[in-house]
C-alpha angles and dihedrals in degrees: 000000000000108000104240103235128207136193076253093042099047093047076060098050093038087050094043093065099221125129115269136154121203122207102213102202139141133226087247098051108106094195086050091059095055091055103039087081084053094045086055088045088056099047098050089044092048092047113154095003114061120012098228101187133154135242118222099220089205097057099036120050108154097065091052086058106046090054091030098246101195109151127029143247092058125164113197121194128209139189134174087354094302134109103252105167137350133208118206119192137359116331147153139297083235100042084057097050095054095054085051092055087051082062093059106041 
């Protein structure tokens, strides 16, 4: 399951230095729906090796500031505490994995 994310929460992941990716999304976004399944699917699939969660935009503005969050979906990917790729829209589940790899490798 995706990890719930929060402004508190992400200040933990970012300072811990592991790999991690964070699906920004909100309840009334139609196109966040469709790739929440995906996002699951991800972090299931990632298990142990990269935290895949999700930021709700609503309750947790700060973070959405500080990386200008303007559209959502957005997928944001991290590695040793630094901004390494972004995804912005609705994508694939493949799309998705590659930029994960990227994470590992």
């Amino acid at each position: 399951m995706a990890l719930q994310i929060t402004d508190d929460s992400f200040k933990e992941l970012l300072a811990s230095g592991k790999p991690f990716a964070v699906d920004f999304w909100a309840e009334w976004c139609g196109p966040c729906r469709t790739l929440g399944p995906i996002i699951e699917e991800l972090a299931k699939q990632y298990e142990g090796k990269i935290t895949v969660g999700k930021m709700d935009v609503d309750a947790n503005p700060d973070t959405c500031s500080d990386y200008g969050i303007m559209s959502i979906p957005t997928v944001l990917f991290f590695k040793d505490g630094q901004l390494v790729d972004k995804n912005v829209g609705l994508t694939s589940k493949t799309a998705l994995e590659g930029k994960l790899e990227k994470l590992l490798a």
